[in-house]
Predicted model as a PDB file, atoms N, CA, C, CB and O in Angstrom, pLDDT in the B-factor column:
MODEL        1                                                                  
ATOM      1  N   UNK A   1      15.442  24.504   4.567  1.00 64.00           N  
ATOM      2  CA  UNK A   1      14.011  24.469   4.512  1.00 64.00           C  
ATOM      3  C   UNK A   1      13.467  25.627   5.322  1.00 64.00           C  
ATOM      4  CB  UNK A   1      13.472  23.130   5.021  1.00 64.00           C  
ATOM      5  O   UNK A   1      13.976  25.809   6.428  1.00 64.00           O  
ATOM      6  N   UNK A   2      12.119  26.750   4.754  1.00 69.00           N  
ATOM      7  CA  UNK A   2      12.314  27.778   5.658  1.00 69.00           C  
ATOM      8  C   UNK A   2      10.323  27.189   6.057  1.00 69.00           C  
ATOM      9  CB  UNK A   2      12.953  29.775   4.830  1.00 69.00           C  
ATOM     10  O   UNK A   2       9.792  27.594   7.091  1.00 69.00           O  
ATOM     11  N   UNK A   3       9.590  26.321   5.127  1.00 75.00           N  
ATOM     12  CA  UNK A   3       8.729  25.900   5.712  1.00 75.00           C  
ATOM     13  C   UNK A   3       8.270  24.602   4.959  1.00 75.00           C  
ATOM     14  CB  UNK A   3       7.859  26.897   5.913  1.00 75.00           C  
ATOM     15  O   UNK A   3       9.049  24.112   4.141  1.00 75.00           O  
ATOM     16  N   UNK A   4       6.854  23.922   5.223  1.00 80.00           N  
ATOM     17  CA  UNK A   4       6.320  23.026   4.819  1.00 80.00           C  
ATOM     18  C   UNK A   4       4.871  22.845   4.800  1.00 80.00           C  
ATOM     19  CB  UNK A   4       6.833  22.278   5.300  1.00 80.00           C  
ATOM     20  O   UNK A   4       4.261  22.582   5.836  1.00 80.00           O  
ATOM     21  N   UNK A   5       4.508  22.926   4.094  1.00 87.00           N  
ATOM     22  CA  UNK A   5       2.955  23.590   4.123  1.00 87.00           C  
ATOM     23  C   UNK A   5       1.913  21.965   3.323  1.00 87.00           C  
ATOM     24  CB  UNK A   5       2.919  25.589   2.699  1.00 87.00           C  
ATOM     25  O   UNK A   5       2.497  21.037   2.763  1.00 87.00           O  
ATOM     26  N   UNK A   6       1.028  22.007   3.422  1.00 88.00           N  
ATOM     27  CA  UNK A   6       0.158  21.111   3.201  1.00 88.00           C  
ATOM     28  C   UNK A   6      -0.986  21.042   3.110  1.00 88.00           C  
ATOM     29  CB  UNK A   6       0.245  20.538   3.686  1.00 88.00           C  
ATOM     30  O   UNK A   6      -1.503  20.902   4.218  1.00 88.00           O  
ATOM     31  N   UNK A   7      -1.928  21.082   2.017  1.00 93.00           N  
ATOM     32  CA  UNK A   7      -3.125  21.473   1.133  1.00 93.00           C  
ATOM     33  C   UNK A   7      -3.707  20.060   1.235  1.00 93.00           C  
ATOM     34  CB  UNK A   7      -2.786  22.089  -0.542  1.00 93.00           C  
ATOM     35  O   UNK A   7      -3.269  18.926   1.040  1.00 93.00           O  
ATOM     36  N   UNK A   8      -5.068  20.681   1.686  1.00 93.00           N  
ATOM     37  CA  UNK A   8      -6.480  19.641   1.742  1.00 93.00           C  
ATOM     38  C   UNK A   8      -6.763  19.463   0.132  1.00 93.00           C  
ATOM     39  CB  UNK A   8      -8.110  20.479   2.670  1.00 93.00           C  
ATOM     40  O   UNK A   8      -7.277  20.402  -0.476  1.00 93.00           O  
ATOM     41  N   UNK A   9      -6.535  18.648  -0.323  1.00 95.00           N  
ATOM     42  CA  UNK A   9      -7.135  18.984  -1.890  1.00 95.00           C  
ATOM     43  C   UNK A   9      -8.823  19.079  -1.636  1.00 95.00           C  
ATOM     44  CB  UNK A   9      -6.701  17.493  -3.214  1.00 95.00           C  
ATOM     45  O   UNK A   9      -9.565  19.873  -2.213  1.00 95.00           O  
ATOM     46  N   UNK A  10      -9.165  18.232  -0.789  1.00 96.00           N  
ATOM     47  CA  UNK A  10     -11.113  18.510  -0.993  1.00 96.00           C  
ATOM     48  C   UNK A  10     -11.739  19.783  -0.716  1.00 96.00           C  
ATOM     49  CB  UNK A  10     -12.077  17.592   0.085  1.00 96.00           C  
ATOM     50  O   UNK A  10     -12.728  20.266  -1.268  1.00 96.00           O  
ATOM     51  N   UNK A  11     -10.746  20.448   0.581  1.00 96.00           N  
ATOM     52  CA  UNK A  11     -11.362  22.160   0.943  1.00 96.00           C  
ATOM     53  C   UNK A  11     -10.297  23.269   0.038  1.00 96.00           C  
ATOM     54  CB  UNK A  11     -11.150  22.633   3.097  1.00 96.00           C  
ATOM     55  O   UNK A  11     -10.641  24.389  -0.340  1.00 96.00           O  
ATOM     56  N   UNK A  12      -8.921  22.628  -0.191  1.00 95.00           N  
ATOM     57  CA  UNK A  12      -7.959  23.960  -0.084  1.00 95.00           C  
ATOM     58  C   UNK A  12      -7.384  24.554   0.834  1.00 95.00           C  
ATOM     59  CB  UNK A  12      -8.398  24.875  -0.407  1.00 95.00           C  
ATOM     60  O   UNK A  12      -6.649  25.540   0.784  1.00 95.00           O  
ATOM     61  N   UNK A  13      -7.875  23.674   2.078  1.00 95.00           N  
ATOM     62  CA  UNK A  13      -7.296  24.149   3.230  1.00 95.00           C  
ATOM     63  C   UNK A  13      -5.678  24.004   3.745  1.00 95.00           C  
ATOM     64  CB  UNK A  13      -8.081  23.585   4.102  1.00 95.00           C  
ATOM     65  O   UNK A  13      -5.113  22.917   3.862  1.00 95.00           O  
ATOM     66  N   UNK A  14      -5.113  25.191   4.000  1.00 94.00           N  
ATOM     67  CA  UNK A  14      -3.313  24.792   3.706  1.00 94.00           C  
ATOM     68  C   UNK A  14      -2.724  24.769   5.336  1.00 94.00           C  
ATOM     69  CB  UNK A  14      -2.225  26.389   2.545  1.00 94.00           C  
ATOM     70  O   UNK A  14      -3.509  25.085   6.230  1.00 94.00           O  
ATOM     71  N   UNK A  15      -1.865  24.533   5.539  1.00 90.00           N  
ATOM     72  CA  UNK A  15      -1.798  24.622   7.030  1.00 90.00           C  
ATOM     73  C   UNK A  15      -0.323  24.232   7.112  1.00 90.00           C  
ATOM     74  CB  UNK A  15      -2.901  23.605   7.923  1.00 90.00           C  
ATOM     75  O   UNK A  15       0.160  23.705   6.110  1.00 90.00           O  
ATOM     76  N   UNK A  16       0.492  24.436   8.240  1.00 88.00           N  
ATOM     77  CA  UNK A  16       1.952  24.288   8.165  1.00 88.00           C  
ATOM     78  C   UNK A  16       1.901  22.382   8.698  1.00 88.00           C  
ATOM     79  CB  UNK A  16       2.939  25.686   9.460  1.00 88.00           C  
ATOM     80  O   UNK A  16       1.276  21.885   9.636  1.00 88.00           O  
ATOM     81  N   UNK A  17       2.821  21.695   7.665  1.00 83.00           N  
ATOM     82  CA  UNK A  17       2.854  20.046   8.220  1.00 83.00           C  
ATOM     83  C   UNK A  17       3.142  19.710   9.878  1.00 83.00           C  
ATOM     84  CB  UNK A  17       4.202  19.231   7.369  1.00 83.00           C  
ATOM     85  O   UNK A  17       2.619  19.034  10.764  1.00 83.00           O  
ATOM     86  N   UNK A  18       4.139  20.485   9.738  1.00 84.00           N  
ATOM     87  CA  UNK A  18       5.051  19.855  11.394  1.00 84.00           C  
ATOM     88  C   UNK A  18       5.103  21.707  12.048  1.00 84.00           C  
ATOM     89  CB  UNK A  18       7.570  18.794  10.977  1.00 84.00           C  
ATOM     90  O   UNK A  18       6.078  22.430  12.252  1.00 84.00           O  
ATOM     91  N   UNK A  19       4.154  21.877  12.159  1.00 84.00           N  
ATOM     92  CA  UNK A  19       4.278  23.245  12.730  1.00 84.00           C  
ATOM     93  C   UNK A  19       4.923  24.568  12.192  1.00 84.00           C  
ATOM     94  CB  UNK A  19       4.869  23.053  13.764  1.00 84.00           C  
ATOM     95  O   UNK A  19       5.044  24.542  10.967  1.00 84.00           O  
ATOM     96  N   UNK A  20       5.383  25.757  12.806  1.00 85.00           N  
ATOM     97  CA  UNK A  20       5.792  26.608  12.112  1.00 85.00           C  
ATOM     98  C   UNK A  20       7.561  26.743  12.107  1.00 85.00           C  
ATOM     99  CB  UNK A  20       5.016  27.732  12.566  1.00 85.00           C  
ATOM    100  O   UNK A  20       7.898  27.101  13.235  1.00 85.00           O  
ATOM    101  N   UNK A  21       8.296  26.638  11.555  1.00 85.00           N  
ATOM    102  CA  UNK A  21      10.348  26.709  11.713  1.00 85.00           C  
ATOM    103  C   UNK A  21      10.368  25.226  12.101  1.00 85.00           C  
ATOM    104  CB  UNK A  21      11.351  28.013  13.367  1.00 85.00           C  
ATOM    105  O   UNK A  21      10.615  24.873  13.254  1.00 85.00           O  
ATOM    106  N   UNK A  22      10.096  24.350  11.087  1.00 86.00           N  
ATOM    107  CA  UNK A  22      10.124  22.965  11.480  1.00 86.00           C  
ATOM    108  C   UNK A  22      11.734  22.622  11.325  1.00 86.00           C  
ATOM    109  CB  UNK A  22       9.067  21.991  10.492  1.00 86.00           C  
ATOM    110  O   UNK A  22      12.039  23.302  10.345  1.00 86.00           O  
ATOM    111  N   UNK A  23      12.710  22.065  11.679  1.00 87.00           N  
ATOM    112  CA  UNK A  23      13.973  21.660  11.548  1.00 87.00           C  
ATOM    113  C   UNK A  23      14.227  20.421  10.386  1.00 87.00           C  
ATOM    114  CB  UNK A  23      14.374  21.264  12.954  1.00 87.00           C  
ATOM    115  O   UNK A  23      13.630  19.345  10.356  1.00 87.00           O  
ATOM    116  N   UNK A  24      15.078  20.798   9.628  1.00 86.00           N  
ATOM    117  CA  UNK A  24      15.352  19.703   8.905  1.00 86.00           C  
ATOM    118  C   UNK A  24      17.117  19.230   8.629  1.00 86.00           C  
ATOM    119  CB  UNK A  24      14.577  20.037   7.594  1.00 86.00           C  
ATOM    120  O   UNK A  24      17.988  20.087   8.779  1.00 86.00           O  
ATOM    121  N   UNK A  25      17.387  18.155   8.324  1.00 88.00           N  
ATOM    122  CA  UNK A  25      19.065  17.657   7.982  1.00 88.00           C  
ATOM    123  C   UNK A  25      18.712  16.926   6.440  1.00 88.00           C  
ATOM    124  CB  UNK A  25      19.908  16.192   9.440  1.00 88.00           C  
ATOM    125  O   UNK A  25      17.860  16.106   6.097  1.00 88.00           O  
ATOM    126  N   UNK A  26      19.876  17.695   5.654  1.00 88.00           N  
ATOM    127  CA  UNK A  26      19.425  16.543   4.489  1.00 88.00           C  
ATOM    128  C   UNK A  26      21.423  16.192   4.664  1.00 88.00           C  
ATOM    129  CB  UNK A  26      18.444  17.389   2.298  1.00 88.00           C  
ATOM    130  O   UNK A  26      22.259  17.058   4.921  1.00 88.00           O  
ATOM    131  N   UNK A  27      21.639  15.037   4.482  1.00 91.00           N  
ATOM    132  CA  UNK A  27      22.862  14.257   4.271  1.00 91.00           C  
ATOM    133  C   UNK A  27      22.979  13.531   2.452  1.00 91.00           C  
ATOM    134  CB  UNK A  27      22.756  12.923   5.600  1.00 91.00           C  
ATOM    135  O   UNK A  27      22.234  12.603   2.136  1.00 91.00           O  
ATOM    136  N   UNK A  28      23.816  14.022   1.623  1.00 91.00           N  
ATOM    137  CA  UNK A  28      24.100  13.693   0.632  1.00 91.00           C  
ATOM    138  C   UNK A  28      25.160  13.047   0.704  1.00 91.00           C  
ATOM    139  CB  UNK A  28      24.076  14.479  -0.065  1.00 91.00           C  
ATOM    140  O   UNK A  28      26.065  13.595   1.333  1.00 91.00           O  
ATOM    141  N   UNK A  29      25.416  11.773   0.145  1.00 91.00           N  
ATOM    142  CA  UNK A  29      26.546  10.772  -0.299  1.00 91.00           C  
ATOM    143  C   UNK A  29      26.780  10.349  -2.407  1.00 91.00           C  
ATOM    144  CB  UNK A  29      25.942   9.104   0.729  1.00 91.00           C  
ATOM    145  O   UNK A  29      26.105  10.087  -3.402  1.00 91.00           O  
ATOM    146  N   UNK A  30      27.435  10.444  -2.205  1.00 91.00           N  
ATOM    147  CA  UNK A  30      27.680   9.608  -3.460  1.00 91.00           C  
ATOM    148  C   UNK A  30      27.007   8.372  -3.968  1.00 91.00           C  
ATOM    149  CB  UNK A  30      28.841   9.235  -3.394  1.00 91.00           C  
ATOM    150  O   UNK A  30      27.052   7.911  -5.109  1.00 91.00           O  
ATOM    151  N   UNK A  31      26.444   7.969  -3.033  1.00 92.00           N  
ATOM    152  CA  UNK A  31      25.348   6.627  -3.317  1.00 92.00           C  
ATOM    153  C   UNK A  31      23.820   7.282  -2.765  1.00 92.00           C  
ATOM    154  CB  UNK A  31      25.875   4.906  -2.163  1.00 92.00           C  
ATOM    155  O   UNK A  31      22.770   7.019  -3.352  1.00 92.00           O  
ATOM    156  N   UNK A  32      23.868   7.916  -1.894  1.00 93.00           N  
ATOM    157  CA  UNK A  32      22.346   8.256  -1.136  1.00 93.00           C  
ATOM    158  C   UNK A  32      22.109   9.696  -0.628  1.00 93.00           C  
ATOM    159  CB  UNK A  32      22.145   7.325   0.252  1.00 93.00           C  
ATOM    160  O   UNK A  32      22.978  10.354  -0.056  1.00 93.00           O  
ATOM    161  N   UNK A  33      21.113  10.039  -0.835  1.00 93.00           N  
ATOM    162  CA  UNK A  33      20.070  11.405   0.273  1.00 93.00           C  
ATOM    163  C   UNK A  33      19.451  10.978   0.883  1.00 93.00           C  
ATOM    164  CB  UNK A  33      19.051  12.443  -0.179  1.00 93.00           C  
ATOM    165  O   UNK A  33      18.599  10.122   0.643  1.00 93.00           O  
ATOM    166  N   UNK A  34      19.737  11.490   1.867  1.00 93.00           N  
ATOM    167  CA  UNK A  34      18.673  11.421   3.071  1.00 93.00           C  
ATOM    168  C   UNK A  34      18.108  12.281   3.925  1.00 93.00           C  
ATOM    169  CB  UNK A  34      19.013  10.783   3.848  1.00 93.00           C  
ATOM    170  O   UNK A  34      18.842  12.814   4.757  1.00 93.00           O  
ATOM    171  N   UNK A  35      16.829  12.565   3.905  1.00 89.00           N  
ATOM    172  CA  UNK A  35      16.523  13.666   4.604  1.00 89.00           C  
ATOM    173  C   UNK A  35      15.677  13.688   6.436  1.00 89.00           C  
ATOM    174  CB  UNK A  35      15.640  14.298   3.471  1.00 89.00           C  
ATOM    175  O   UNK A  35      14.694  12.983   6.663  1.00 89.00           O  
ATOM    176  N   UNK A  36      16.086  14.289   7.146  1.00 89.00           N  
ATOM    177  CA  UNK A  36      14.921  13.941   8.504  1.00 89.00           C  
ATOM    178  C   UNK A  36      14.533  15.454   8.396  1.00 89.00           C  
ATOM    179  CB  UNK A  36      15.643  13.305  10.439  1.00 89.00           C  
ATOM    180  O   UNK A  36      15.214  16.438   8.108  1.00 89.00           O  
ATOM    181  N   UNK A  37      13.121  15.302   8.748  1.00 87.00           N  
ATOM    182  CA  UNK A  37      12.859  17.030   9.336  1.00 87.00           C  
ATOM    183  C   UNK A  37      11.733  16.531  10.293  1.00 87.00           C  
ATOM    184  CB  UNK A  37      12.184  18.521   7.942  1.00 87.00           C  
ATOM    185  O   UNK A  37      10.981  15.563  10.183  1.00 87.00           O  
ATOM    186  N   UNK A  38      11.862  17.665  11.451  1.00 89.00           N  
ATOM    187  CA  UNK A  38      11.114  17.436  12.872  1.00 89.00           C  
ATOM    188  C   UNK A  38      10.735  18.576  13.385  1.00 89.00           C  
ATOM    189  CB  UNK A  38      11.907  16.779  13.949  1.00 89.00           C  
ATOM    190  O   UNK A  38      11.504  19.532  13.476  1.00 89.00           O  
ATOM    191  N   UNK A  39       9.446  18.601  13.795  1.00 89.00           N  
ATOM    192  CA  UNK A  39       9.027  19.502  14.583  1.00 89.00           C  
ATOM    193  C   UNK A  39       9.800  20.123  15.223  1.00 89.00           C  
ATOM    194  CB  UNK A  39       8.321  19.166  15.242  1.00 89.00           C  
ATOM    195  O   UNK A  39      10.835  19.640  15.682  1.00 89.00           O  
ATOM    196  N   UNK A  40       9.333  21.621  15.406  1.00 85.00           N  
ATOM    197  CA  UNK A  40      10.976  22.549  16.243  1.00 85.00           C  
ATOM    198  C   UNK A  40      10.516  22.145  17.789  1.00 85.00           C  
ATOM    199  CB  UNK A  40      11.123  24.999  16.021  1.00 85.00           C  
ATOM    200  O   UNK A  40      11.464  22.107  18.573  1.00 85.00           O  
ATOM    201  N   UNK A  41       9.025  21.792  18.433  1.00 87.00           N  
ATOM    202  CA  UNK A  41       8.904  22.039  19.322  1.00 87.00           C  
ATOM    203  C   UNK A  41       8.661  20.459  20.020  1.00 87.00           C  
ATOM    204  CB  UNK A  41       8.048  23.111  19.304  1.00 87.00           C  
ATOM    205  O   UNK A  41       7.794  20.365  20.889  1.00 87.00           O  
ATOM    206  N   UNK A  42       9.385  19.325  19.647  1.00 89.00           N  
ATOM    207  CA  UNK A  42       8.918  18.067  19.776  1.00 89.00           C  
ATOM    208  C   UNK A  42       9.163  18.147  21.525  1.00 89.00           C  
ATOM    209  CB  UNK A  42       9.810  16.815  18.745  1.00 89.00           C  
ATOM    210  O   UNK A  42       9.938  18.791  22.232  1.00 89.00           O  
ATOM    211  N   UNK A  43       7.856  16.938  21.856  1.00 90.00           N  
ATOM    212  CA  UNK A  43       8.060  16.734  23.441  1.00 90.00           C  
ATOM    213  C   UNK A  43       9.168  15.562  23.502  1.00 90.00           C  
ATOM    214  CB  UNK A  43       6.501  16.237  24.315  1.00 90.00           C  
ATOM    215  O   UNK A  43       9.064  14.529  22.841  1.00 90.00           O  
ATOM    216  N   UNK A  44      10.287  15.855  24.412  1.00 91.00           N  
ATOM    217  CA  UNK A  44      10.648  14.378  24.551  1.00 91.00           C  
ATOM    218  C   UNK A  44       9.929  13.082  25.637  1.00 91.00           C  
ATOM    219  CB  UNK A  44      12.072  14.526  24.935  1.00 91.00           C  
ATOM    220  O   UNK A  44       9.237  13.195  26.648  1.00 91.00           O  
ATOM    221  N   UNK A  45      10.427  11.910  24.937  1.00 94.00           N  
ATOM    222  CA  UNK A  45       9.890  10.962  26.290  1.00 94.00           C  
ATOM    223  C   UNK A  45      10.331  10.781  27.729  1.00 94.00           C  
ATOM    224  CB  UNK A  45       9.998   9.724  25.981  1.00 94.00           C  
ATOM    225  O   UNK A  45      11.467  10.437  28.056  1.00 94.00           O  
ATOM    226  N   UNK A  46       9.049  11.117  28.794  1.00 94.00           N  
ATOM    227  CA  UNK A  46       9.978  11.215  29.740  1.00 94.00           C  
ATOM    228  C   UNK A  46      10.859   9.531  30.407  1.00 94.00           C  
ATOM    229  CB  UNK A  46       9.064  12.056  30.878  1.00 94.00           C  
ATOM    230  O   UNK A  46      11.516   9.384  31.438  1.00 94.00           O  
ATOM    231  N   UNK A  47      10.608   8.806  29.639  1.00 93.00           N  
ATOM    232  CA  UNK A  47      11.771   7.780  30.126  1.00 93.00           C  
ATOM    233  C   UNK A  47      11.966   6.893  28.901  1.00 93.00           C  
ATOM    234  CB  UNK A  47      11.343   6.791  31.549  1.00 93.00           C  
ATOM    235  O   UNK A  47      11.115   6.803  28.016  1.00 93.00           O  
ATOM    236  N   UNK A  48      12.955   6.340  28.895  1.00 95.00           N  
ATOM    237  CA  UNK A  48      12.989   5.301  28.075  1.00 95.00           C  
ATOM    238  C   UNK A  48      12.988   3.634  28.378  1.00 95.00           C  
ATOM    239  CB  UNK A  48      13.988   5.617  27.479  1.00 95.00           C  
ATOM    240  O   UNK A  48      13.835   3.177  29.146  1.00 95.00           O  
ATOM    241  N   UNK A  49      12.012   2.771  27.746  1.00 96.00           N  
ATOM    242  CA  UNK A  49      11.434   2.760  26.417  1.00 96.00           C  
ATOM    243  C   UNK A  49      10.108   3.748  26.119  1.00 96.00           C  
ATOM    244  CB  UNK A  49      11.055   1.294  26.164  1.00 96.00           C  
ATOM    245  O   UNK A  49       9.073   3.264  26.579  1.00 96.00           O  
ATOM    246  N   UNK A  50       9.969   4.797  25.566  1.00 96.00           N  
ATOM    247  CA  UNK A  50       9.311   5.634  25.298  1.00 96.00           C  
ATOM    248  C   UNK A  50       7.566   5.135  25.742  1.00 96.00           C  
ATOM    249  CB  UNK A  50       9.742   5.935  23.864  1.00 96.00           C  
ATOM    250  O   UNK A  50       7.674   3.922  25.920  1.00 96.00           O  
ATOM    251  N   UNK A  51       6.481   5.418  25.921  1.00 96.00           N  
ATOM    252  CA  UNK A  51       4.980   4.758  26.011  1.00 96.00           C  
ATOM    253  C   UNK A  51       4.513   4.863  24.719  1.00 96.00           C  
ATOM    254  CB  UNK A  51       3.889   5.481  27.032  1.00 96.00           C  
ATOM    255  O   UNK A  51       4.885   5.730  23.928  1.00 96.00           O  
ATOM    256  N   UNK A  52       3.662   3.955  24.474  1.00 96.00           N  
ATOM    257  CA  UNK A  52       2.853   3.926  23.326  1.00 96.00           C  
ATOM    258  C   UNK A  52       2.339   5.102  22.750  1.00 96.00           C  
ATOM    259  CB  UNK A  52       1.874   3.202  23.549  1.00 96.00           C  
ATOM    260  O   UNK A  52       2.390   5.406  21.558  1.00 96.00           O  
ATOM    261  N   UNK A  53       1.605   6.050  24.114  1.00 95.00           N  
ATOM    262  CA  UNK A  53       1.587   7.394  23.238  1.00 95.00           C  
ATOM    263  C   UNK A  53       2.449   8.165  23.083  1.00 95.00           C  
ATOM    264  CB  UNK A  53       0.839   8.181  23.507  1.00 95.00           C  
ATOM    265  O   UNK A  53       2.263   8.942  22.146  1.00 95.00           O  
ATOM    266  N   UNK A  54       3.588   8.309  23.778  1.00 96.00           N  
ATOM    267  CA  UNK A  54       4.912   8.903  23.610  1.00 96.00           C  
ATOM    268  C   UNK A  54       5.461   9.047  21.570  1.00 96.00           C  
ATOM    269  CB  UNK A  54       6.058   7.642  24.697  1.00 96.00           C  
ATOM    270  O   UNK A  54       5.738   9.950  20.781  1.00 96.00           O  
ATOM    271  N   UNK A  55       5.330   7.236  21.552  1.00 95.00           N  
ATOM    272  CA  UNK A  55       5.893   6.903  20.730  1.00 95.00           C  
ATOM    273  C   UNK A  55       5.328   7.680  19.594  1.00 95.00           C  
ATOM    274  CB  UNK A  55       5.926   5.649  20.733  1.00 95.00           C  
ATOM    275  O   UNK A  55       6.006   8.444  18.908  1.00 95.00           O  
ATOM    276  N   UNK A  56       3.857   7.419  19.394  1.00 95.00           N  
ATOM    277  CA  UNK A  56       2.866   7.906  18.534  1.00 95.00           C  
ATOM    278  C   UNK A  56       3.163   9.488  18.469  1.00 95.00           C  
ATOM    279  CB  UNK A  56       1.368   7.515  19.078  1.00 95.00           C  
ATOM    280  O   UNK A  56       3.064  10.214  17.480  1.00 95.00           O  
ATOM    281  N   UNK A  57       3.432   9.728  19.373  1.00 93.00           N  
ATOM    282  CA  UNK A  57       3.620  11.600  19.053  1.00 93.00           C  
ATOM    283  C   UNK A  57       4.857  11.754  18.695  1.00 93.00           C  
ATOM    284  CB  UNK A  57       3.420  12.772  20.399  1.00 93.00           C  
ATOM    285  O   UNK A  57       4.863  12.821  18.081  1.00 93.00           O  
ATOM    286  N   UNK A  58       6.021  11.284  18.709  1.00 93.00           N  
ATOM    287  CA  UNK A  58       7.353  11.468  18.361  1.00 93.00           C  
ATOM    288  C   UNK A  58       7.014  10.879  16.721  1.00 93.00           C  
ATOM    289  CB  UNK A  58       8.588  10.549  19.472  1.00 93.00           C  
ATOM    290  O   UNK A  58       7.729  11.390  15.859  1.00 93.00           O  
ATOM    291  N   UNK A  59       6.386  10.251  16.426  1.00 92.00           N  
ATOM    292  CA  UNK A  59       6.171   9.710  14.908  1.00 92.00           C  
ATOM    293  C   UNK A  59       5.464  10.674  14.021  1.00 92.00           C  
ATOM    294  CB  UNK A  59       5.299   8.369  14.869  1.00 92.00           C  
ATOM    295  O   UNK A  59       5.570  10.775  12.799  1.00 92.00           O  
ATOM    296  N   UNK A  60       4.539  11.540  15.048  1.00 90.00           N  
ATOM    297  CA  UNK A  60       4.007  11.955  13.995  1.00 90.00           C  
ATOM    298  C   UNK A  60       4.512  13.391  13.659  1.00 90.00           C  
ATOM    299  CB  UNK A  60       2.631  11.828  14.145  1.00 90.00           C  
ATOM    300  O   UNK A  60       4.308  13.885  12.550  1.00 90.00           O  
ATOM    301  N   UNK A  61       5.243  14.110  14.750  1.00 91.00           N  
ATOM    302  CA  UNK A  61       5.958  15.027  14.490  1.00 91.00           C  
ATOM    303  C   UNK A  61       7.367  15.026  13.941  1.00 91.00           C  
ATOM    304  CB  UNK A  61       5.895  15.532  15.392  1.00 91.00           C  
ATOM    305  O   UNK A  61       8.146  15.937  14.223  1.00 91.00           O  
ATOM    306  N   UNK A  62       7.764  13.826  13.016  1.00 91.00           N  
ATOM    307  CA  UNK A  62       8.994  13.751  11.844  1.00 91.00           C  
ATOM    308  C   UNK A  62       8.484  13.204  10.474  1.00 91.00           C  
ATOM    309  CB  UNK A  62      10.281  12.674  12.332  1.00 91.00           C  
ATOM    310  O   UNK A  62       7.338  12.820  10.239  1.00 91.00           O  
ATOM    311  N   UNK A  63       9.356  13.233   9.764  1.00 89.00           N  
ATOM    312  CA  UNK A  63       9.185  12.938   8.460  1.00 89.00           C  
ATOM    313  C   UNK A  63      10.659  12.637   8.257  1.00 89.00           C  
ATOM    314  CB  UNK A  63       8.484  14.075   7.545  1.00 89.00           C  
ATOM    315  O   UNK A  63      11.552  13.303   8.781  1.00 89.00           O  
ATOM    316  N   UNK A  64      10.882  11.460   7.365  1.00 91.00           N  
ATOM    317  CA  UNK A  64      11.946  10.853   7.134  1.00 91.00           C  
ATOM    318  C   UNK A  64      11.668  10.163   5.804  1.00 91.00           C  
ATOM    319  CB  UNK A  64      12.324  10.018   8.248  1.00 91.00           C  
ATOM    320  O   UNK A  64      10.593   9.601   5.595  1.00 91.00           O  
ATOM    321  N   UNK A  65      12.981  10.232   4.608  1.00 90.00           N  
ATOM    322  CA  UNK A  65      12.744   9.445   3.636  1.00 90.00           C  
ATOM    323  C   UNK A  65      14.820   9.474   3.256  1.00 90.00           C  
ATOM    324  CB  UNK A  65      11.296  10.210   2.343  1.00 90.00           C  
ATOM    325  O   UNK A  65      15.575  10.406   3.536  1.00 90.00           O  
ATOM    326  N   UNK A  66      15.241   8.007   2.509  1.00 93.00           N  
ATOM    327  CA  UNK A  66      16.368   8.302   2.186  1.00 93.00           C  
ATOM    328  C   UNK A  66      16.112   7.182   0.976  1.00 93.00           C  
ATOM    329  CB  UNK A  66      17.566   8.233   3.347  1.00 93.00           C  
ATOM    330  O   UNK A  66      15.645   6.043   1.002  1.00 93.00           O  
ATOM    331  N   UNK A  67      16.544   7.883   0.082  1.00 93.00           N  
ATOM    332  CA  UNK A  67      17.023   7.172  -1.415  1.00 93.00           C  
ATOM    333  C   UNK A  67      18.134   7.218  -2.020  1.00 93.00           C  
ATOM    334  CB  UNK A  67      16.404   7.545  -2.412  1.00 93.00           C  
ATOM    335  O   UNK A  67      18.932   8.148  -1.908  1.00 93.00           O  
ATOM    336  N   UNK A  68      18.330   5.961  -2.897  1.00 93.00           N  
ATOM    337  CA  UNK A  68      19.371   5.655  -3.859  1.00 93.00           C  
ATOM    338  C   UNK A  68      19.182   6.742  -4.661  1.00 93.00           C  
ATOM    339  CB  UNK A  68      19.312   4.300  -4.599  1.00 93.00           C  
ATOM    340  O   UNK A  68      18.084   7.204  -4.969  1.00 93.00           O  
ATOM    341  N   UNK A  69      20.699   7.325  -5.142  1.00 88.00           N  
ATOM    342  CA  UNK A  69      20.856   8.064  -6.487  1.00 88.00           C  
ATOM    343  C   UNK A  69      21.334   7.041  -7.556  1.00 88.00           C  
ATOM    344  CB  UNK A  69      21.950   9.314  -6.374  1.00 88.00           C  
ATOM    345  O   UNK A  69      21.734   5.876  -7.555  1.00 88.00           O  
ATOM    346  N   UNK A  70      21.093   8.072  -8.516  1.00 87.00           N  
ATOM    347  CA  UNK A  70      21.205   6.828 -10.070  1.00 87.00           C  
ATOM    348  C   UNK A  70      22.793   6.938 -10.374  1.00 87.00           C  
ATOM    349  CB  UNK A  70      20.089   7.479 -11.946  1.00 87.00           C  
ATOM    350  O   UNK A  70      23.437   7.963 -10.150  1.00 87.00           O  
ATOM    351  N   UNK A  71      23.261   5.919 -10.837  1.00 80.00           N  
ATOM    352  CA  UNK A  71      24.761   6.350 -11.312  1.00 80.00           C  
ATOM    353  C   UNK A  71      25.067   6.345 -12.771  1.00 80.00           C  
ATOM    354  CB  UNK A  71      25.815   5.408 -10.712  1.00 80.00           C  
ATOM    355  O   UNK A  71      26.188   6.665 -13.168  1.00 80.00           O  
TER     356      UNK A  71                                                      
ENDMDL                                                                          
END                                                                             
């Protein structure tokens, strides 16, 4: 993935999703894909169990989806 970009349909306004050189893993199996991609510059939490806003910002800087393939 070299970016990810994302269009306002009401203005046209385009803008990078998760920032600019966002990181991504895609894992292919014989049954499933799965992809994570994350912000290059994510904050980590400074302790764990993460804080509510911690949490909220680590969520919103990934994107995750994994699906069945057809056989």
């Amino acid at each position: 993935m070299t970016s990810w970009v994302a269009r306002d349909v009401a203005t046209g306004e385009r803008k990078d999703a998760l920032g600019q050189n966002p990181q991504g893993t895609v894992v292919y199996t014989p049954q499933r894909v799965t992809f994570l991609i994350l912000k290059n510059n994510r904050k980590r939490p400074e302790r764990l169990p993460p804080s509510d806003e911690e949490k909220i910002a680590l969520f919103e800087t990934m994107f995750a989806y994994s699906v069945t393939l057809p056989r």
